[in-house]
C-alpha positions as CSV (number, residue, x, y, z in Angstrom):
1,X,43.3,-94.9,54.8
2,X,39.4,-95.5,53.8
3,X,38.0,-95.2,57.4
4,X,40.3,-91.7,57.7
5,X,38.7,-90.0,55.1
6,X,35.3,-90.7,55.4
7,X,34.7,-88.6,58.1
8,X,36.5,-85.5,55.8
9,X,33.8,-86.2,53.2
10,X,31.5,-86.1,55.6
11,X,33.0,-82.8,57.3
12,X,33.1,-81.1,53.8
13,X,29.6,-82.1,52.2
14,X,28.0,-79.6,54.6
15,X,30.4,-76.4,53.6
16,X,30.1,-77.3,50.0
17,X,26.3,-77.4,50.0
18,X,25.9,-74.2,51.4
19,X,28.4,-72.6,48.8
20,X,26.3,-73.7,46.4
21,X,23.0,-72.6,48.3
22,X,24.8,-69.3,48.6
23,X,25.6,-69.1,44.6
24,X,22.2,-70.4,44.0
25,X,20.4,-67.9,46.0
26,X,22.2,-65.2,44.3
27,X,21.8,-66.5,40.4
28,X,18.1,-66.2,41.9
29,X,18.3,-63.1,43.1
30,X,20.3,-61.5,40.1
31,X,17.2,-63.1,38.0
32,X,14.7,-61.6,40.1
33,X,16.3,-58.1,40.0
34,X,17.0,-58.3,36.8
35,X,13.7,-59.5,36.2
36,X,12.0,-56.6,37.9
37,X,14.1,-54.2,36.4
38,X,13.3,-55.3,32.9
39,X,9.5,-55.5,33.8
40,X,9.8,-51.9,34.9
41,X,12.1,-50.0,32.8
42,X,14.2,-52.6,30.4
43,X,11.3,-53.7,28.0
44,X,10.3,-49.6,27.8
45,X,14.2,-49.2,25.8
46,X,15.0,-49.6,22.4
47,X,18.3,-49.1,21.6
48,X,20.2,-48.9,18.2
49,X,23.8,-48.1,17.3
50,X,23.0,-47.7,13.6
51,X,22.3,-43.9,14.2
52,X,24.2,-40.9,12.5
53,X,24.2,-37.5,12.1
54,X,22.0,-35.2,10.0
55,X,22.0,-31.8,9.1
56,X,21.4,-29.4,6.3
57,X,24.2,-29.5,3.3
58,X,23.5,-26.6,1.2
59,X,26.0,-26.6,-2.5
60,X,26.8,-23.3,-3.0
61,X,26.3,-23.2,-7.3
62,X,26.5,-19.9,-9.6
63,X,23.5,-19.0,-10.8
64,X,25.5,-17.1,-14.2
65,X,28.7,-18.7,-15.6
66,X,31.9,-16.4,-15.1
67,X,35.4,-16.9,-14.6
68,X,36.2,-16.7,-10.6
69,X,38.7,-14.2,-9.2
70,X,38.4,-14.6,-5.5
71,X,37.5,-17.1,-3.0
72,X,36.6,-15.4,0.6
73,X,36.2,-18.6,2.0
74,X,38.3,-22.1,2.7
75,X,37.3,-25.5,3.7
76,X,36.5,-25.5,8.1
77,X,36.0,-22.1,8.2
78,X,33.0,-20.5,9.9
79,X,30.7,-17.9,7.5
80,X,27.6,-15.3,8.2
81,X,24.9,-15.7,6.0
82,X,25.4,-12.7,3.6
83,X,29.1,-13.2,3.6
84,X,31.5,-13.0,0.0
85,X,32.2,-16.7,-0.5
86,X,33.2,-16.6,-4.2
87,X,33.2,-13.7,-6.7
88,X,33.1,-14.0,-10.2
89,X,34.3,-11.7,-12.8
90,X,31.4,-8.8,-13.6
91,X,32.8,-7.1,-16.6
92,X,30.4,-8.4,-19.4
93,X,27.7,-8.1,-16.6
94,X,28.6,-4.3,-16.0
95,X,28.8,-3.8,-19.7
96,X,25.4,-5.3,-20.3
97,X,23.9,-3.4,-18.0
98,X,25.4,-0.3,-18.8
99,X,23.2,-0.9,-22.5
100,X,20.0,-1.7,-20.3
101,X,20.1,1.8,-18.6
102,X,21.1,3.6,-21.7
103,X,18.0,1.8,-23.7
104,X,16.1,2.1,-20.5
105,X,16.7,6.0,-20.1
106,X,16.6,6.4,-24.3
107,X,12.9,4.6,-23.8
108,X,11.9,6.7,-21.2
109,X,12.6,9.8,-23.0
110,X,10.3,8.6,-26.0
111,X,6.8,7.5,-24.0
112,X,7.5,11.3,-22.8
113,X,7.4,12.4,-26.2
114,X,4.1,9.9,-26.6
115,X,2.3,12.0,-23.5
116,X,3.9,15.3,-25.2
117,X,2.5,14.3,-28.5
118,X,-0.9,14.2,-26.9
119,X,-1.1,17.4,-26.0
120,X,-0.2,18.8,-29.8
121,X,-2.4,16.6,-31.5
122,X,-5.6,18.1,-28.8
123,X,-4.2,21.4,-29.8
124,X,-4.4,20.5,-33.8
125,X,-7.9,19.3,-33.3
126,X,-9.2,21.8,-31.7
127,X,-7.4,24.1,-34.5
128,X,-9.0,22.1,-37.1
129,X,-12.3,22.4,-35.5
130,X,-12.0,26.5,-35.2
131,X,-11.0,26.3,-39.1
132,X,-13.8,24.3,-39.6
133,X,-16.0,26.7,-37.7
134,X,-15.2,30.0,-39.7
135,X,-15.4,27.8,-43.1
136,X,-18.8,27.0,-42.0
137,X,-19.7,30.5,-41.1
138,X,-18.2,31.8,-44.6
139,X,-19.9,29.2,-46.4
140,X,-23.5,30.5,-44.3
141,X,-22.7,34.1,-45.5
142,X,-22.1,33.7,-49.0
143,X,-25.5,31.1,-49.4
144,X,-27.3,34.0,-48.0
145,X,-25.8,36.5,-50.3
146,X,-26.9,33.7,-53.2
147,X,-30.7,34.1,-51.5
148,X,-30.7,37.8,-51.5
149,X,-29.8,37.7,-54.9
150,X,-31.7,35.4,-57.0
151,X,-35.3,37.5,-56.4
152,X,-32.9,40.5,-57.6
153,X,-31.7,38.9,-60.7
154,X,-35.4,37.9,-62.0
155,X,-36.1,41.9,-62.0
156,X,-32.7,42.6,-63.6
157,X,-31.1,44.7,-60.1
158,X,-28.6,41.9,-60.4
159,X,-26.6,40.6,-63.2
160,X,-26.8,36.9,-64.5
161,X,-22.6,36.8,-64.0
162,X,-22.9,38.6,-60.6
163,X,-25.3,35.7,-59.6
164,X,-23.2,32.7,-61.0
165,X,-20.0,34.4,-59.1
166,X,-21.9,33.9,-56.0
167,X,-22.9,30.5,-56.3
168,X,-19.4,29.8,-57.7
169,X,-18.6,31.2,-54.1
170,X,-21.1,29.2,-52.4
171,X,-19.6,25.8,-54.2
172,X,-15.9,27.0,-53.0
173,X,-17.0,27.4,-49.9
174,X,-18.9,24.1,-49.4
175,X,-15.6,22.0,-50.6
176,X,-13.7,24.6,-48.0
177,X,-16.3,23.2,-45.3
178,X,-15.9,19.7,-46.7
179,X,-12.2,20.5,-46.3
180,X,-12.1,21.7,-42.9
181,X,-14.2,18.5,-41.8
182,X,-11.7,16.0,-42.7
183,X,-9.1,17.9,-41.4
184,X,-10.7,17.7,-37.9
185,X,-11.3,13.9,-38.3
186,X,-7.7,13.4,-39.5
187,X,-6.9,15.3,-36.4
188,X,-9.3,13.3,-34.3
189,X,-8.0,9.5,-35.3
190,X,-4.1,11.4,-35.2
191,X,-5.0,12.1,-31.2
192,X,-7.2,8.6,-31.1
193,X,-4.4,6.8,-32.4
194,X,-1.5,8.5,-30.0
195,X,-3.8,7.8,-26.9
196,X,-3.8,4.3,-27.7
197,X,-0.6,4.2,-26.9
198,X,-0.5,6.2,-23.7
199,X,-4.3,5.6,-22.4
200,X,-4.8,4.5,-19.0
201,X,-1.3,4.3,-18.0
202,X,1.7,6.9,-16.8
203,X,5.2,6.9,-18.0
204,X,6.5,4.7,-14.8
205,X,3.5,2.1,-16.0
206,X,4.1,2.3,-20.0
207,X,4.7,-1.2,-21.3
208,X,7.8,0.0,-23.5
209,X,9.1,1.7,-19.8
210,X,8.3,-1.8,-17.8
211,X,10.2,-3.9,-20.9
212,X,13.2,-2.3,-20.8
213,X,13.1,-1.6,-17.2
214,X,13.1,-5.6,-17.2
215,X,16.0,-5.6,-18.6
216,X,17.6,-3.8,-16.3
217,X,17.2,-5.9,-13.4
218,X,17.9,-8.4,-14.8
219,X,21.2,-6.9,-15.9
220,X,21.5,-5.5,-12.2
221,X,21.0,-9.1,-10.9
222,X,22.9,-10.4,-13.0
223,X,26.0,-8.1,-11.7
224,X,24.9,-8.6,-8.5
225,X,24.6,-12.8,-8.7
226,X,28.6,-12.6,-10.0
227,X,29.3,-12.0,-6.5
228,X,28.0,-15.8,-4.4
229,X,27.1,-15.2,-0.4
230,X,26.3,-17.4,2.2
231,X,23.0,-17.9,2.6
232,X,23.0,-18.9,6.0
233,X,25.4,-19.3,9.0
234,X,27.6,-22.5,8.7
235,X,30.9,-24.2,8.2
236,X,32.6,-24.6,4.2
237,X,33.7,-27.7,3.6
238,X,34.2,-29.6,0.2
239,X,35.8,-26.4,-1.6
240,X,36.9,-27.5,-4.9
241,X,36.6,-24.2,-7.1
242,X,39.8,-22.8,-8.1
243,X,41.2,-18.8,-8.9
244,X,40.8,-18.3,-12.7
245,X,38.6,-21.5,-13.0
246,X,35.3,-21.1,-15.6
247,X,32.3,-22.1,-13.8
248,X,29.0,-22.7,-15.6
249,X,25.8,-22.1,-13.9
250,X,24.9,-24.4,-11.6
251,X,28.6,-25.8,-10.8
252,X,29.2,-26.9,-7.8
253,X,31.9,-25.0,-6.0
254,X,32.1,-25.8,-2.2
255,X,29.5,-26.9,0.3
256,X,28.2,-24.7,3.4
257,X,27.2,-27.1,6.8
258,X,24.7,-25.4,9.4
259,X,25.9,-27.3,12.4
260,X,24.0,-25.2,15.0
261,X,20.8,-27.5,13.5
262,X,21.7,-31.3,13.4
263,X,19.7,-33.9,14.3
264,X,20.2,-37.8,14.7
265,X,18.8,-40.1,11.8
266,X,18.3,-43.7,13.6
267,X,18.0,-46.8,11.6
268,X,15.3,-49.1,13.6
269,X,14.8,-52.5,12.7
270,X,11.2,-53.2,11.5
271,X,10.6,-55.2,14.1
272,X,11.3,-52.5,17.0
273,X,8.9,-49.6,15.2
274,X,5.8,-51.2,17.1
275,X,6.7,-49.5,20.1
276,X,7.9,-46.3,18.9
277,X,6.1,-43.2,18.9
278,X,6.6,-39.6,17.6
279,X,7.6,-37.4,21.1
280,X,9.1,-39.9,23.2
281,X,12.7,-39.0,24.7
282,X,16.1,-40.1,23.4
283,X,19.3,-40.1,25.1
284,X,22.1,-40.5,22.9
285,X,26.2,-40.9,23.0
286,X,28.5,-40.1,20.4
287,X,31.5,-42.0,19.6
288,X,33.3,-38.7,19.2
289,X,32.6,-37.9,23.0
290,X,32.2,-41.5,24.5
291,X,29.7,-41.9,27.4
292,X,30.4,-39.1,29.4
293,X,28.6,-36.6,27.3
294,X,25.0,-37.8,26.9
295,X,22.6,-35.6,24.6
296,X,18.6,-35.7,24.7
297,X,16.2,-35.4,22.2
298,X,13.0,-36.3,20.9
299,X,11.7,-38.2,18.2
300,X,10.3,-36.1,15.8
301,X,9.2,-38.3,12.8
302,X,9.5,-41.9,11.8
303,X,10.3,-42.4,8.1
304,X,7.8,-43.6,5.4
305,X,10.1,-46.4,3.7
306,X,12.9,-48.3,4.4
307,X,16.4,-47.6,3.7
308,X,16.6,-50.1,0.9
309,X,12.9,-48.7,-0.7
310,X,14.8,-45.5,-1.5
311,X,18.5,-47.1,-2.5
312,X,19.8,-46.5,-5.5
313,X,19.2,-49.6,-6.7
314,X,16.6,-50.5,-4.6
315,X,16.0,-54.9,-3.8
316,X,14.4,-56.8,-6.1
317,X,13.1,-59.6,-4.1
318,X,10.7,-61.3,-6.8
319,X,13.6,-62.5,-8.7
320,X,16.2,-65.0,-8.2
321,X,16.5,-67.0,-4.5
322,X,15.5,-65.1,-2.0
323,X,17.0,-64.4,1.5
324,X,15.1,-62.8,3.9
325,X,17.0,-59.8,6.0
326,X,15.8,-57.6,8.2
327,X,14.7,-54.0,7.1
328,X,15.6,-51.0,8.7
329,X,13.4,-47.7,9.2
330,X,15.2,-44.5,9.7
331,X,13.6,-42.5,12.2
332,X,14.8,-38.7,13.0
333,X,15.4,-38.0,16.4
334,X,16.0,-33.8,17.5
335,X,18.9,-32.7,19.7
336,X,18.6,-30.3,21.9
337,X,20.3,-26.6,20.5
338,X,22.2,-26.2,23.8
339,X,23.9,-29.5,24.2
340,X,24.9,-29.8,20.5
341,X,26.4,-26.0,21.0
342,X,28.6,-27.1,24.5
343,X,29.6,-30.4,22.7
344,X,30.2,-29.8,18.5
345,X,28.5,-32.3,16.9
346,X,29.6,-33.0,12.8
347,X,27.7,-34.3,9.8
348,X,28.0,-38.4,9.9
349,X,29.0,-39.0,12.8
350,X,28.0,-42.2,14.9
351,X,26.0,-42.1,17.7
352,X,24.2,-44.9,20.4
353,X,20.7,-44.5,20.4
354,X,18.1,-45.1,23.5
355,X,14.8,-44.5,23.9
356,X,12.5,-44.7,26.3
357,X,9.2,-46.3,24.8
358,X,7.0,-46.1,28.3
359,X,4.5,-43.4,26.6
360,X,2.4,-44.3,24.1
361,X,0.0,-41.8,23.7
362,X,2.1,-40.4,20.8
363,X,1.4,-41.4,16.9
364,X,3.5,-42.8,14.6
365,X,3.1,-40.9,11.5
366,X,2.6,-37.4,11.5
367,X,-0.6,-35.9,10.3
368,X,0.5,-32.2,10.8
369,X,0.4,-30.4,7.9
370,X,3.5,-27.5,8.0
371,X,2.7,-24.1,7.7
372,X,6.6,-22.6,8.0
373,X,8.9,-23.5,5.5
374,X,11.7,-25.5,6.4
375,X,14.3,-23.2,5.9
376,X,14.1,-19.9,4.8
377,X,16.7,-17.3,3.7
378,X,16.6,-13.1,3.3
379,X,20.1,-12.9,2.1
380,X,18.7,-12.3,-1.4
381,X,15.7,-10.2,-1.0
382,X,17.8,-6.4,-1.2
383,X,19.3,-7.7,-4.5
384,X,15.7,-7.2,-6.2
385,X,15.3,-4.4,-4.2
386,X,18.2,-2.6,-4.9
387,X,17.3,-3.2,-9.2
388,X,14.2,-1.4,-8.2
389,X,15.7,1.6,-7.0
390,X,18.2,1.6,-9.6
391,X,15.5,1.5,-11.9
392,X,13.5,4.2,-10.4
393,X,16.2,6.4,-10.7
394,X,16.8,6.1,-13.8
395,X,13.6,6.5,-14.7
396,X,13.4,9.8,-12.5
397,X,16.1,11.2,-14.2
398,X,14.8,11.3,-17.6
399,X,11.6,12.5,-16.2
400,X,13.4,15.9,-15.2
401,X,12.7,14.8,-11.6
402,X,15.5,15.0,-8.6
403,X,16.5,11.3,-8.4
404,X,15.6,9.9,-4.4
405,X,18.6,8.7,-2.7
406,X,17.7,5.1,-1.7
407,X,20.2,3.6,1.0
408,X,20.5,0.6,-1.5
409,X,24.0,-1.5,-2.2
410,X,26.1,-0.1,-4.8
411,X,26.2,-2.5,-8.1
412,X,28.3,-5.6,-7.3
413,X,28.0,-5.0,-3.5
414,X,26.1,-7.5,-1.3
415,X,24.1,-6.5,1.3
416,X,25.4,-7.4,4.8
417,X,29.1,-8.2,4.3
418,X,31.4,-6.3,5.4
419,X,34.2,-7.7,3.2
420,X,32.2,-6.8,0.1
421,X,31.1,-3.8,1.2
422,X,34.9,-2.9,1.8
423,X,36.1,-4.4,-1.3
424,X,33.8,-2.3,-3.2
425,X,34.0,1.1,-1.2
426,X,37.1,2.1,-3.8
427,X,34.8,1.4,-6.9
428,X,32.8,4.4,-8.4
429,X,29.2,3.8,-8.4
430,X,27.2,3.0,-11.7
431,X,25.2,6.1,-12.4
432,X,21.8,6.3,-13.6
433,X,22.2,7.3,-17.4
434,X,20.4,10.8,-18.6
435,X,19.6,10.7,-22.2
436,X,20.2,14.6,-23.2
């Protein structure tokens, strides 16, 4: 049996070497390629799967307190900025301003009568000053009739009593003079003090005018604030405000999500930062979507602190035993608009981070100082516009002026919205009030 199989042996030793050549040769060569392919592209990646979605979460809160009596929007539904998402009830706002235009129009009416008054009190002075004039001139002609005399009297032409009547005339008419001259300089600090009040001004400027015309708007606004918009396009979510429900100022009542601009906030560990730099290209997968939709962005800024640095209730390693764990950095990463609009992205979700760390001529904090604001809204700029025109015209129509139509929204109607403009085309208008 022994001298039978030794020759097998010696038959299969040959085959078996060369498998194991043949697997050994291709270990090799998987090293080597894998070897080239890190030394070219692999150690140029850093990945993370600690990466989720950002975006801008704006809380839509009342900026007066009211009781609410329609909602014009629901949780997943898609709004235009300027568009009625809760209205609150404007009757003690109506009925306030309705008192600020009366007091407005009523104020108006008495800086005319200030200007008017001007115009009197020149008029008294200058009669004053004509009364004073012909007192002077009588006063002239009787002290000459008292010169003419007194030679007379020493010859006996004129009587002693004759003489004294004349000088009694002369006295009269010096305290008539005397008179006269106060009158004009009580006339004078009459006009002096009414041009106090009106010098270097109009009646649009007068500060009594601007006070109440304060008022007003403010009023107006506050009419106008009863009513919440959007201020930008986005999705509601988190609605939680209720028909009938009192809201304070500042409540929170539902959130509004601008998913056309997300981006991806990627938690880095501390010890994969070294090779990142601001501009260097991303490709990222979403869970949502799997692998076979890929997005690309860039990173656009690394964060200043770690995670745990801005917690809560952030680490407090000097106390106690200490365990050492590995920090991350979040570092915001921007999608590009056109991707994220073919393939929905949502606030939170998880995404697989790769970039590609080849270029380092990028920096790794930003020294660019912003000149554009972040985000910006226009939504509420035709509500103070609107007050203004509301005030002019009530200002034009106690001057006795034709009131200019302005193309502004009616009280309680928001500009751009369609459903408010609608819900208040039935409503009369508030008119300017005319103080008769």
């Amino acid at each position: 049996m022994s001298e039978s199989a030794t020759p097998n042996n010696q038959a299969s030793n040959p085959a078996r070497r060369r498998g194991l050549t043949l697997i050994a040769a291709a270990v090799a060569l998987a090293a080597i390629g894998w070897g080239g392919w890190h030394w070219a592209n692999g150690r140029h990646v850093e990945t993370t799967d600690n990466a989720y979605v950002a975006g801008n979460v704006v809380q839509i809160t009342p900026q007066i307190g009211g009781t609410v009596v329609s909602i014009g929007a629901d949780d997943t539904d898609y709004v235009k900025a300027g568009q009625l998402l809760v209205k609150l009830d404007p009757a003690d706002a109506r009925v306030a301003l309705e008192q600020a235009e009366a007091q407005l129009a009523q104020t108006v009416r008495e800086v005319r009568t200030l200007f008017a008054n001007n115009s009197t009190l020149k008029a008294q002075v200058s009669l004053r000053s004509a009364d004073l004039a012909r007192a002077q001139a009588d006063a002239a002609r009787l002290q000459d009739d008292v010169a003419r005399r007194a030679p007379l009297m020493a010859s006996g032409a004129v009587g002693k009593e004759e003489f004294q009547h004349a000088n009694a005339q002369v006295t009269s008419a010096k305290s008539t003079v005397a008179a006269a001259q106060a009158a004009v300089v009580a006339a004078q600090e009459q006009l002096a003090a009414s041009q106090t009040q009106t010098e270097g001004t109009s009646i649009e400027q007068h500060p009594n005018v601007q006070r109440a015309s304060a008022r007003v708007r403010e009023a107006y606004l506050a009419v106008q604030r009863a009513q919440l918009v959007a201020p930008l396009d986005g999705h509601v979510a988190k609605r939680g405000v209720q028909v009938g429900q009192r809201v304070q100022a500042g409540a929170p009542l539902m959130t509004l999500v601008a998913l056309n601009d997300l981006w991806v906030d990627a938690n880095f560990k501390e010890s994969q930062l070294q090779n990142l730099r601001i501009g260097q290209p991303a490709e990222l997968v979403a869970d949502v979507y799997g692998t076979k939709v890929v997005y690309h962005g860039k990173i656009a800024g690394l964060g200043a602190g770690t995670g745990a640095a801005f917690a809560l209730l952030p680490a407090q390693n000097a106390t106690g035993n200490w365990i050492k764990v590995v920090q991350r950095v979040p570092v915001r990463i921007t999608l590009d608009p056109k991707e994220v609009t073919e393939h929905a992205l949502r606030v939170g979700l998880s995404m697989d981070v790769r970039v590609d760390t080849a270029d380092q001529s990028g920096k790794t904090l930003s020294d660019t100082q912003r000149t554009t604001p972040v985000a910006a809204t226009a939504v509420f700029d035709a509500q103070f516009k609107a007050a203004d025109d509301e005030v002019a015209q009530i200002i034009a129509a106690n001057l006795g002026r034709k009131a200019v139509a302005v193309a502004s929204p009616k009280v309680g109607q928001t500009p751009g919205s369609n459903a408010v403009q609608a819900q208040n085309h039935a409503s009369a208008p508030v008119r300017s009030p005319v103080v008769q």
